[in-house]
Steps between C-alpha positions, in 0.01 A plus 500: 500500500419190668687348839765263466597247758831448488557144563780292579721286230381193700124545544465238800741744689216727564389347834818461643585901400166596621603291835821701523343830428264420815765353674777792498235831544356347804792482637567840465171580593236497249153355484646246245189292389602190387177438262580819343821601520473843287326666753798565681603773217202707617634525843855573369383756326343718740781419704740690283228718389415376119123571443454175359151360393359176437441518101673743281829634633680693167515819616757360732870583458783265456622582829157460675433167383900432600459577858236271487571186334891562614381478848360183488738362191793578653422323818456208334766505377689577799321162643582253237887624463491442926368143413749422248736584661378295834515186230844569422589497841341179562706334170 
């Protein structure tokens, strides 16, 4: 089966996401590379132990991939509900 990207509704959101993504795990401590801000799943995962690979990952479990993509989704999203809510402050 071949990769999907998932991609955004708004495709010219992708650099500003990808500027987040790099953004948010340096600041808790990752190399975040802002060219390639992907990478930063590879150190996640042998942070929390997932013996992920570049390439094919489908012997994975749900919950594997989860710790992974949690980790860095969730933070996100933890950032852009802080900034919203900095904006509502200012109004």
């Amino acid at each position: 089966m071949a990769r999907r990207k998932r991609c955004p509704i708004v495709a010219e959101s992708r650099p500003a996401l990808d500027q987040l993504k790099s953004r948010v795990m340096a600041k808790q401590g990752y190399q975040a590379d802002s060219q390639n801000p992907d990478s930063v799943k590879y150190e996640v995962a042998e942070e929390v132990g997932v013996p992920l690979k570049h390439g094919y990952n489908g012997r994975l479990t749900s919950k594997q991939a989860g710790n992974i993509g949690g980790k860095i989704g969730g933070s996100m999203v933890k950032e852009l509900v802080r900034m919203a809510q900095e904006r509502m402050k200012e109004q």
